[in-house]
mmJSON file of the N, C-alpha and C atoms, coordinates in Angstrom:
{"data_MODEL":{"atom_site":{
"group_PDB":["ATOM","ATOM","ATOM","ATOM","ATOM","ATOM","ATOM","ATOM","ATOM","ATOM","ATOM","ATOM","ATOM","ATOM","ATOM","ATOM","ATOM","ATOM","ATOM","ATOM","ATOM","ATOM","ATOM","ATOM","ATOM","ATOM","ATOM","ATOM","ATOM","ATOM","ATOM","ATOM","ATOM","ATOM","ATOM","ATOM","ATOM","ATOM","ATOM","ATOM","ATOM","ATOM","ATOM","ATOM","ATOM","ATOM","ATOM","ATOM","ATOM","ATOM","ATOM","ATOM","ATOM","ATOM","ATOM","ATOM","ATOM","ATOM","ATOM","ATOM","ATOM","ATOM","ATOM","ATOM","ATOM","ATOM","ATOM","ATOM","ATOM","ATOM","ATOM","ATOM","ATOM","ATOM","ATOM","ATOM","ATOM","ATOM","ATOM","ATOM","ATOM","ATOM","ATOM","ATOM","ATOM","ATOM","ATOM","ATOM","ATOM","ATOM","ATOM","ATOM","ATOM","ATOM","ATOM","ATOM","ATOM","ATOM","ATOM","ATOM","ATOM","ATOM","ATOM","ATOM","ATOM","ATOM","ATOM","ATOM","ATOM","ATOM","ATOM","ATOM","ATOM","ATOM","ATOM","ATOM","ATOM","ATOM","ATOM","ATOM","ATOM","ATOM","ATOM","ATOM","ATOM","ATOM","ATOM","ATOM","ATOM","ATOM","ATOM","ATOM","ATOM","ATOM","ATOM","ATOM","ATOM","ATOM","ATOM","ATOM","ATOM","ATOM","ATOM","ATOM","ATOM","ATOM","ATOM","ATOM","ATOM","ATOM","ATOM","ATOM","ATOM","ATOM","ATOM","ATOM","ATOM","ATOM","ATOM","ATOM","ATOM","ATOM","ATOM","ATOM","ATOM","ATOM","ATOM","ATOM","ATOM","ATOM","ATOM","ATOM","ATOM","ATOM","ATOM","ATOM","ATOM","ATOM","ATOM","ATOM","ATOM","ATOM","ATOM"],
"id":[1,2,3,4,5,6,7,8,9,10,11,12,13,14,15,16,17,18,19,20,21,22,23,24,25,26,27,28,29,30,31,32,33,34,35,36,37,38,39,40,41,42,43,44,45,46,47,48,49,50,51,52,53,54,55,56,57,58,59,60,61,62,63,64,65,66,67,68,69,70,71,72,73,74,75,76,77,78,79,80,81,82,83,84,85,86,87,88,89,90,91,92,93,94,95,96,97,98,99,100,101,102,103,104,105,106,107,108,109,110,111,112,113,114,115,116,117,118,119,120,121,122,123,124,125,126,127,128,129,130,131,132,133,134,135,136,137,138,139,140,141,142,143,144,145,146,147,148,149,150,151,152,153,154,155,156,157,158,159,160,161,162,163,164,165,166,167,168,169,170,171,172,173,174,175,176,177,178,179,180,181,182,183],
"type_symbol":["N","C","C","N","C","C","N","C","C","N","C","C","N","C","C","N","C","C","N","C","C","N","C","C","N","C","C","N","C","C","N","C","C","N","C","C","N","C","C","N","C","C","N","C","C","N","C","C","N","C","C","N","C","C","N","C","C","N","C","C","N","C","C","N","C","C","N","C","C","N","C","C","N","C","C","N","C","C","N","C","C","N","C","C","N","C","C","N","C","C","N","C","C","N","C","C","N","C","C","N","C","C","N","C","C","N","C","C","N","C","C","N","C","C","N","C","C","N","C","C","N","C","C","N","C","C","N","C","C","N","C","C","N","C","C","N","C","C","N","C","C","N","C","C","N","C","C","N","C","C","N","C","C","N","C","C","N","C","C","N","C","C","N","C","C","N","C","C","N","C","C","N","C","C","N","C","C","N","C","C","N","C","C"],
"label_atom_id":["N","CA","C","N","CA","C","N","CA","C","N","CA","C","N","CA","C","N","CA","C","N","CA","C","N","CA","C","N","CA","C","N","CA","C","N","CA","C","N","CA","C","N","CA","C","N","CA","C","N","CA","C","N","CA","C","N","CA","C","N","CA","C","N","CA","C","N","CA","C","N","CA","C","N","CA","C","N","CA","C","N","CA","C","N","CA","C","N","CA","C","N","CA","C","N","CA","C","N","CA","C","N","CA","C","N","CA","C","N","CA","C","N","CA","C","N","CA","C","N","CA","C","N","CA","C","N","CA","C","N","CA","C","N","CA","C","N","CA","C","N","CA","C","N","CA","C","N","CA","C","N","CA","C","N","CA","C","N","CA","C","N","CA","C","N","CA","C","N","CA","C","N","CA","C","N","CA","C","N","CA","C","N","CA","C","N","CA","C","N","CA","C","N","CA","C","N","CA","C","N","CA","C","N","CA","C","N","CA","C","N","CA","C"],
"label_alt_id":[null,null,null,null,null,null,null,null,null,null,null,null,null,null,null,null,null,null,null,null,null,null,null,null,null,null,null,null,null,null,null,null,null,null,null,null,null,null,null,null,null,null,null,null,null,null,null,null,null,null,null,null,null,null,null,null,null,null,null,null,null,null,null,null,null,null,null,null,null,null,null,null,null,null,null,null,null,null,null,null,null,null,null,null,null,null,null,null,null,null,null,null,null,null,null,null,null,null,null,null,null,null,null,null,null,null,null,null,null,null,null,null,null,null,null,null,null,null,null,null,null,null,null,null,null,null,null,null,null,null,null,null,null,null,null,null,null,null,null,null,null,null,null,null,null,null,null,null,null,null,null,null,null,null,null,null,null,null,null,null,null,null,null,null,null,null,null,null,null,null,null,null,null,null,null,null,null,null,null,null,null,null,null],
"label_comp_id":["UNK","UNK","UNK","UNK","UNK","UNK","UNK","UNK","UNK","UNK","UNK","UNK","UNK","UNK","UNK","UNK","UNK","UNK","UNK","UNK","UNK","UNK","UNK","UNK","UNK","UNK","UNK","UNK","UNK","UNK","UNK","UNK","UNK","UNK","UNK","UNK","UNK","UNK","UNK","UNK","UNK","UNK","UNK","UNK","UNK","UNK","UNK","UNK","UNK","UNK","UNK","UNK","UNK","UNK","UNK","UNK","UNK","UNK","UNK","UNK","UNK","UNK","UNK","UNK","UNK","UNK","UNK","UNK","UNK","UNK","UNK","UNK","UNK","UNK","UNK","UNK","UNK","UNK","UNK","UNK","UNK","UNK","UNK","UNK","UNK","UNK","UNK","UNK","UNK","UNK","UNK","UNK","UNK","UNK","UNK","UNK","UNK","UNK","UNK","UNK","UNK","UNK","UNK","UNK","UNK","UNK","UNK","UNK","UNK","UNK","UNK","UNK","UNK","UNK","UNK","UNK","UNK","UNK","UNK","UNK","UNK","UNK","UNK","UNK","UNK","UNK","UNK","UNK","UNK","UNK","UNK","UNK","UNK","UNK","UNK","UNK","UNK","UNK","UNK","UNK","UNK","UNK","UNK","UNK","UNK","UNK","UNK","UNK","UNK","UNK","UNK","UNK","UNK","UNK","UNK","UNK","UNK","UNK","UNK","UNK","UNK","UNK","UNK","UNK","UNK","UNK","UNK","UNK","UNK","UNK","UNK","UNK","UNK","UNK","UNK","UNK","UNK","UNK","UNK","UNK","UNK","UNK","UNK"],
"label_asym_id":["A","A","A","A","A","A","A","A","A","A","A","A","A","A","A","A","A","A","A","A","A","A","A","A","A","A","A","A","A","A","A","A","A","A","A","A","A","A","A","A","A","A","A","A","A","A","A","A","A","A","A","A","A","A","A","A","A","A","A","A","A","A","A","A","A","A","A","A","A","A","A","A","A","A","A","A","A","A","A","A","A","A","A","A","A","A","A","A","A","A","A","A","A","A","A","A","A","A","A","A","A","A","A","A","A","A","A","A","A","A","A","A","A","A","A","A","A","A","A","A","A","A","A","A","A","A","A","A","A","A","A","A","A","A","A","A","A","A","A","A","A","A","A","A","A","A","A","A","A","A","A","A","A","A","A","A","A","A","A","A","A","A","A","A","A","A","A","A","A","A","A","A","A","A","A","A","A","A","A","A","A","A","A"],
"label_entity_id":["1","1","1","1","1","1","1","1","1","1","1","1","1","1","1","1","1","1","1","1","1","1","1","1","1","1","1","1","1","1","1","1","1","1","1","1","1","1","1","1","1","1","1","1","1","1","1","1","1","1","1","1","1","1","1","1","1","1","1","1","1","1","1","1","1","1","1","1","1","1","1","1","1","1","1","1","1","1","1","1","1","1","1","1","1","1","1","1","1","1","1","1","1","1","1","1","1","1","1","1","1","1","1","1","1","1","1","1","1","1","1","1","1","1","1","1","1","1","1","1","1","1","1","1","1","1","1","1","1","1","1","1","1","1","1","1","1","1","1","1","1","1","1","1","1","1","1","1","1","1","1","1","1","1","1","1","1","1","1","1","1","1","1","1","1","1","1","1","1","1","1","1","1","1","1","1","1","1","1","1","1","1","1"],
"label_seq_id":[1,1,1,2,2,2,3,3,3,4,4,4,5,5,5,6,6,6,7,7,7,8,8,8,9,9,9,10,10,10,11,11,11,12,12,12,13,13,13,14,14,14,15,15,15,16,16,16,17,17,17,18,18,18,19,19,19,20,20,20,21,21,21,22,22,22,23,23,23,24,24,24,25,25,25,26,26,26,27,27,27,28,28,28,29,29,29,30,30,30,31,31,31,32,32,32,33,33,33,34,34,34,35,35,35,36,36,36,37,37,37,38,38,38,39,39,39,40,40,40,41,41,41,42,42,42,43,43,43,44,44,44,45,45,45,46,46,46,47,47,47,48,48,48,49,49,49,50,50,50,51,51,51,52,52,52,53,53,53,54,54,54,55,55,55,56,56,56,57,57,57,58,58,58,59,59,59,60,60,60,61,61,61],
"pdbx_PDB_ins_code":[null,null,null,null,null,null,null,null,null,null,null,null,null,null,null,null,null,null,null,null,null,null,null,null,null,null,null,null,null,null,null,null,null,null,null,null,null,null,null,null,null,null,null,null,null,null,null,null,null,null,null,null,null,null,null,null,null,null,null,null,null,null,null,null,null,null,null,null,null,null,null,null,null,null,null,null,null,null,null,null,null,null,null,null,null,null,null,null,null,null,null,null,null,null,null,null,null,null,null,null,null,null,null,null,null,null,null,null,null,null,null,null,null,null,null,null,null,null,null,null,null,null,null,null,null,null,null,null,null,null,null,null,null,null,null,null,null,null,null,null,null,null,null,null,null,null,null,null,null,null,null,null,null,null,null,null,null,null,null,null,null,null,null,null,null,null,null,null,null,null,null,null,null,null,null,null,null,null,null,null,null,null,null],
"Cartn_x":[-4.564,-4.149,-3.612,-3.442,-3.396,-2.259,-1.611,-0.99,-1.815,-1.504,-2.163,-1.071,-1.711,-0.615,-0.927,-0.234,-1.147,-0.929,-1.213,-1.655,-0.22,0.848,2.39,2.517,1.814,2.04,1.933,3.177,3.469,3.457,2.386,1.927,3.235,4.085,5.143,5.009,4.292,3.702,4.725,5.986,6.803,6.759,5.567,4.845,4.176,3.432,2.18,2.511,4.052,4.504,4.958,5.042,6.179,5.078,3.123,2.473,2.228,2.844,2.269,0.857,-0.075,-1.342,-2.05,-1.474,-1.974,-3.094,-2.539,-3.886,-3.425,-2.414,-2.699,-2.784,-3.78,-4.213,-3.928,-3.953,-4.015,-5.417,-5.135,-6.517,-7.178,-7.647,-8.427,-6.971,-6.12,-5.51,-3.972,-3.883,-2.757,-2.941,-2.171,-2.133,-2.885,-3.182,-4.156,-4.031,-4.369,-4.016,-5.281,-5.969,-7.031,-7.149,-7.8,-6.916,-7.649,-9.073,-9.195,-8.415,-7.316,-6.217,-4.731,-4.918,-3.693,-3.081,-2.163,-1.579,-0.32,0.287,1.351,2.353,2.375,3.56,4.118,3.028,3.716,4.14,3.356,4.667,5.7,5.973,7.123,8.164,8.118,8.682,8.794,7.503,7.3,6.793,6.22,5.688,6.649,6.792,7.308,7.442,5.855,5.605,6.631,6.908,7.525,8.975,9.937,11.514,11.493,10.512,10.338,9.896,9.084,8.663,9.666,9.845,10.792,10.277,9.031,8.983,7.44,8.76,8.225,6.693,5.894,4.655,3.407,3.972,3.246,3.575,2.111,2.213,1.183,1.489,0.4,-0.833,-2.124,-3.246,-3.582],
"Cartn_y":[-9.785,-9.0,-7.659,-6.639,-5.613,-4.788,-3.239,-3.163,-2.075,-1.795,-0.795,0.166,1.429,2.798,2.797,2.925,2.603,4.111,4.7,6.122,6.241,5.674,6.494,7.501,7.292,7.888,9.41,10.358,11.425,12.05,11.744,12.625,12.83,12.505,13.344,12.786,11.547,11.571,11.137,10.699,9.497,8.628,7.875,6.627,6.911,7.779,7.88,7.908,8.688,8.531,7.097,6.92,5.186,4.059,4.249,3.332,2.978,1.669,1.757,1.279,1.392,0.831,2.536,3.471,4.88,4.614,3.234,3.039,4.384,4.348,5.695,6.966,7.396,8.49,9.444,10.508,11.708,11.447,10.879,11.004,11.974,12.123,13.327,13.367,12.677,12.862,12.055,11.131,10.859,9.846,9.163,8.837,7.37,7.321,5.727,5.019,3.443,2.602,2.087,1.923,1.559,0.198,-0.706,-2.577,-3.188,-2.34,-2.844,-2.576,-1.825,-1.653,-2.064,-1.619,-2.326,-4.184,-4.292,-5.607,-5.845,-5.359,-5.361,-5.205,-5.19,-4.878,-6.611,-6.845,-9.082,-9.209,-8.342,-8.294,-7.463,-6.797,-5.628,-5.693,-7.307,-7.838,-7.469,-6.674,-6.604,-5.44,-4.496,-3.806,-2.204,-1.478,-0.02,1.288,1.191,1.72,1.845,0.618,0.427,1.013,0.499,0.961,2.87,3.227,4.707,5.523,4.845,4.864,5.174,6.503,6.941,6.643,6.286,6.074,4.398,4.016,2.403,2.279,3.139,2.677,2.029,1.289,0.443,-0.935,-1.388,-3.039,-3.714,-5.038,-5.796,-5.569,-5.576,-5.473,-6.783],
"Cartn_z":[-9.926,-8.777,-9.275,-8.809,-8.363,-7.218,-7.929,-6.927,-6.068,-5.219,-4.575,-3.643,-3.366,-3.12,-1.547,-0.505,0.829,1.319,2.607,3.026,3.241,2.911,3.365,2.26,0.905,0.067,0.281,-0.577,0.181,-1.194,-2.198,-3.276,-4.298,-4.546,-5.307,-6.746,-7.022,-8.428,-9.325,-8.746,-9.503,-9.805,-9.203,-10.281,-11.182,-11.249,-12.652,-14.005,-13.943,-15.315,-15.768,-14.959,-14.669,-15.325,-15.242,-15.821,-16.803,-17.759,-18.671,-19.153,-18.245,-18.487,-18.062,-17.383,-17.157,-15.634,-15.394,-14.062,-12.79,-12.859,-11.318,-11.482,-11.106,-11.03,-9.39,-9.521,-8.493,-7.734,-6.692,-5.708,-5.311,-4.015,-3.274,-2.24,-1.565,-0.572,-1.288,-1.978,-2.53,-3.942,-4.371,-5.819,-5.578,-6.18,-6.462,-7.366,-7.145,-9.199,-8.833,-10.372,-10.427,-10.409,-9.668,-10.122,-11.375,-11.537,-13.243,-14.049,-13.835,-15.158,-14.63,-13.721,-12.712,-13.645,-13.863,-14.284,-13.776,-13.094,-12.198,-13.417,-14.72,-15.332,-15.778,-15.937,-15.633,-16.86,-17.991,-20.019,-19.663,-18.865,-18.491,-17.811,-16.774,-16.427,-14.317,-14.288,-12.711,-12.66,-11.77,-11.324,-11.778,-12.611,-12.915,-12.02,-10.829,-10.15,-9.042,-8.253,-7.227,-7.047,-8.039,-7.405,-8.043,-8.615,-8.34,-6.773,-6.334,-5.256,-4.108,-3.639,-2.784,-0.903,-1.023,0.618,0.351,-0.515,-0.131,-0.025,-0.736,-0.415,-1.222,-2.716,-3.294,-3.339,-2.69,-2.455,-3.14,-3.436,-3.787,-2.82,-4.086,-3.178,-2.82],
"occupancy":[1.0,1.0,1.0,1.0,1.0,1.0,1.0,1.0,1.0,1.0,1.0,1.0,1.0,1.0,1.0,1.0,1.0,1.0,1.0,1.0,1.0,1.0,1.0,1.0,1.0,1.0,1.0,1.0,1.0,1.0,1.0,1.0,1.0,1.0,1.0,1.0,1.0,1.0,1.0,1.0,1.0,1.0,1.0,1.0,1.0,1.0,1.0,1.0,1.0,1.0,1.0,1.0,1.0,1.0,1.0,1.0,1.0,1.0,1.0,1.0,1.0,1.0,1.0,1.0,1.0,1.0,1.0,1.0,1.0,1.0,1.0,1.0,1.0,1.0,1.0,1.0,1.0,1.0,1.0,1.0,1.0,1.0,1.0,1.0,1.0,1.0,1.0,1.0,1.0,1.0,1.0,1.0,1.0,1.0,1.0,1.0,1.0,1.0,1.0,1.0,1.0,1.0,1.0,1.0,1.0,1.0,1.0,1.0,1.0,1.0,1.0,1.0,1.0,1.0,1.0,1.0,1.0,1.0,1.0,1.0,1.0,1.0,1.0,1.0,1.0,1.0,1.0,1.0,1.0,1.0,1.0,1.0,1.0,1.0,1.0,1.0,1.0,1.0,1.0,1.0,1.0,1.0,1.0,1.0,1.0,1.0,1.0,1.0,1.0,1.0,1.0,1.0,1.0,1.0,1.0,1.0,1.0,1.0,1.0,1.0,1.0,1.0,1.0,1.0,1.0,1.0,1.0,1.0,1.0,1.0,1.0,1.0,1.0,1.0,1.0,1.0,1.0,1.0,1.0,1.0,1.0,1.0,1.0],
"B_iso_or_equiv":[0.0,0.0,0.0,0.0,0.0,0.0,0.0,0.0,0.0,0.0,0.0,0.0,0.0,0.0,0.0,0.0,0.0,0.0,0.0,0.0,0.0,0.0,0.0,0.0,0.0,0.0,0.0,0.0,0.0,0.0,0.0,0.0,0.0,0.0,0.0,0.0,0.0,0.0,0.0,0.0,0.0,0.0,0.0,0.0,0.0,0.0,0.0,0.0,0.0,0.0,0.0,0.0,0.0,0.0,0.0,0.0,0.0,0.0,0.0,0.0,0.0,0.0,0.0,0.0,0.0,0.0,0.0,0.0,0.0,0.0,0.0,0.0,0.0,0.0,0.0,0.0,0.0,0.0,0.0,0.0,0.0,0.0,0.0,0.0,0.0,0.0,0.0,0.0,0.0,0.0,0.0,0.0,0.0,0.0,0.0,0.0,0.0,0.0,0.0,0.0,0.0,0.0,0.0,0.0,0.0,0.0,0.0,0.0,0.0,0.0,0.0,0.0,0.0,0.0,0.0,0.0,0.0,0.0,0.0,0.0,0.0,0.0,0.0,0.0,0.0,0.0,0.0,0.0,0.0,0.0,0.0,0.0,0.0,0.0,0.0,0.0,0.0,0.0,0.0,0.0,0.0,0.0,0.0,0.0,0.0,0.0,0.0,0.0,0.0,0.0,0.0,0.0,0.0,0.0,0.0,0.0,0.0,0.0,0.0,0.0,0.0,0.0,0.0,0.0,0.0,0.0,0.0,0.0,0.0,0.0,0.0,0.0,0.0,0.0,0.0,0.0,0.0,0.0,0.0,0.0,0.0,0.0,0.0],
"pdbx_formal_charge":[null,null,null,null,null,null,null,null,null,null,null,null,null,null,null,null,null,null,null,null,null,null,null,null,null,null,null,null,null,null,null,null,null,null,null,null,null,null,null,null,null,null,null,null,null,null,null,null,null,null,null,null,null,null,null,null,null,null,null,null,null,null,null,null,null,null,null,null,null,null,null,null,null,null,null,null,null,null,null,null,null,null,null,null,null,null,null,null,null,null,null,null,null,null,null,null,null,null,null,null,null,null,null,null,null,null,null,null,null,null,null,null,null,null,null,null,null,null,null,null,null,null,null,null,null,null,null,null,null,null,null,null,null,null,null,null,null,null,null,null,null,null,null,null,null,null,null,null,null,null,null,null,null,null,null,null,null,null,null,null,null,null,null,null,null,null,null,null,null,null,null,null,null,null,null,null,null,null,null,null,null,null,null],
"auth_seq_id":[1,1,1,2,2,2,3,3,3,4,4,4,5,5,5,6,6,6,7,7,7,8,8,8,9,9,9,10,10,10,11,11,11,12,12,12,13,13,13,14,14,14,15,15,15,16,16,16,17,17,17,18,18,18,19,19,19,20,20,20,21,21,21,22,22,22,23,23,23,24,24,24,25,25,25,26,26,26,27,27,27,28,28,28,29,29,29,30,30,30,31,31,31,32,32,32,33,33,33,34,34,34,35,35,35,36,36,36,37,37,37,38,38,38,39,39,39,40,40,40,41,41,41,42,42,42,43,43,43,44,44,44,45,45,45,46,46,46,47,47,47,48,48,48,49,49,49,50,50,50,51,51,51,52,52,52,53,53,53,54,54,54,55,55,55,56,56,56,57,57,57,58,58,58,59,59,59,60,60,60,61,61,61],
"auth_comp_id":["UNK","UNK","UNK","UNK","UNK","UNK","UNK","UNK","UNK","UNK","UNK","UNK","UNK","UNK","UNK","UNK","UNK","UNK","UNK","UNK","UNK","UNK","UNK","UNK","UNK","UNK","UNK","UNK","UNK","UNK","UNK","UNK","UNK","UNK","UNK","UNK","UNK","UNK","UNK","UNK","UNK","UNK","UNK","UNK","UNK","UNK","UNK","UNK","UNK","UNK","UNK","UNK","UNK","UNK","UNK","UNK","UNK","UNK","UNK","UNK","UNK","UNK","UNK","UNK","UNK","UNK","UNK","UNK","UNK","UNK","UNK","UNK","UNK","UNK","UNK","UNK","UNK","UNK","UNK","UNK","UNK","UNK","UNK","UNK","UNK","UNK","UNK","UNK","UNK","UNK","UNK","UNK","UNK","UNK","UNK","UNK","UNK","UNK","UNK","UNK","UNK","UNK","UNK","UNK","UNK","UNK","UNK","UNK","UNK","UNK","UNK","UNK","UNK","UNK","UNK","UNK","UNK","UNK","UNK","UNK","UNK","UNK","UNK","UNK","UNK","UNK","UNK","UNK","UNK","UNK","UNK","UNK","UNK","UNK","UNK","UNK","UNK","UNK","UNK","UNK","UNK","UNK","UNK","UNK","UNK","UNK","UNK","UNK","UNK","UNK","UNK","UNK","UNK","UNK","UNK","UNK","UNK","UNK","UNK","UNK","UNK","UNK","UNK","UNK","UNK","UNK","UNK","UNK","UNK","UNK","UNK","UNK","UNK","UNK","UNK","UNK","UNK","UNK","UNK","UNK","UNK","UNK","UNK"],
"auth_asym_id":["A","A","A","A","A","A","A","A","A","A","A","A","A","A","A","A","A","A","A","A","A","A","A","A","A","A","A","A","A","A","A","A","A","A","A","A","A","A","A","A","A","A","A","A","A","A","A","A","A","A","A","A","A","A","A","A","A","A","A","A","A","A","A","A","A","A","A","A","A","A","A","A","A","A","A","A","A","A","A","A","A","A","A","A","A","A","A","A","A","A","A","A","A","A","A","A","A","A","A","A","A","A","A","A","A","A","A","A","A","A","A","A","A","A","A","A","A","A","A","A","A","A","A","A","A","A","A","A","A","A","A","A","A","A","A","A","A","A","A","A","A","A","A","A","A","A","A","A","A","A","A","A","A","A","A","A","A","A","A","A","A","A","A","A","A","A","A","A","A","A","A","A","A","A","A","A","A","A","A","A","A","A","A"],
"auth_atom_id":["N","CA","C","N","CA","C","N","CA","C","N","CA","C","N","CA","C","N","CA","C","N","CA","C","N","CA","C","N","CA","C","N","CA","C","N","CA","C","N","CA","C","N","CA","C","N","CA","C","N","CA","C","N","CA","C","N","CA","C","N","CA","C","N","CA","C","N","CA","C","N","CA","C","N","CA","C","N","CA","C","N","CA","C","N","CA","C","N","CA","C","N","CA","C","N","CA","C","N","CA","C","N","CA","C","N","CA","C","N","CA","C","N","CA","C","N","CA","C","N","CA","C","N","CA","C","N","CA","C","N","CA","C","N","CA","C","N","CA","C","N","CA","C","N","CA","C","N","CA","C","N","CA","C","N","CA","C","N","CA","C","N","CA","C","N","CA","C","N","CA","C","N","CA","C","N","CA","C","N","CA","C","N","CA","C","N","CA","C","N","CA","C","N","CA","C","N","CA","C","N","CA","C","N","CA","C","N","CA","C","N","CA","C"],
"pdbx_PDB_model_num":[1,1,1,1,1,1,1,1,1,1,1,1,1,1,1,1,1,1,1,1,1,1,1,1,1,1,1,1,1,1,1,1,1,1,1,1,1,1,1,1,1,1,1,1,1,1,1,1,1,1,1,1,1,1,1,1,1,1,1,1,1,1,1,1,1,1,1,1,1,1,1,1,1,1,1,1,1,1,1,1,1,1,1,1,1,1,1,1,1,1,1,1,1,1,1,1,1,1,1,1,1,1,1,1,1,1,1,1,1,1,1,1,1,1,1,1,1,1,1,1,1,1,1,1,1,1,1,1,1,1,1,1,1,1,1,1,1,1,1,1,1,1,1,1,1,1,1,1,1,1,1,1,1,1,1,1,1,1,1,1,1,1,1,1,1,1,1,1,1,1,1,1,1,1,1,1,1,1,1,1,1,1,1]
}}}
């Protein structure tokens, strides 16, 4: 599984540094994780992306 960025995303790009697998990238309209690289962070101890996330908008895909 996979996390995924949903359309609340409001571009500000405080997760991307946050990956350590480098899965999200800058979309066409907002940031995206790729779920072939996507691992939720499960050796890291949970998802890195998320409590950066200022308007709550990465969820499990």
């Amino acid at each position: 599984m996979a996390m995924k960025i949903t359309e609340e995303c409001i571009s500000c790009g405080a997760c991307e540094p946050e990956c350590p697998r480098s899965a999200i990238s800058e979309g066409e309209k907002i940031f995206v994780i790729d779920p072939n690289v996507c691992t939720e962070c499960k050796d890291e101890g949970g998802p890195k992306c998320v409590p950066v996330c200022p308007v709550d908008c990465i969820k499990k895909a």
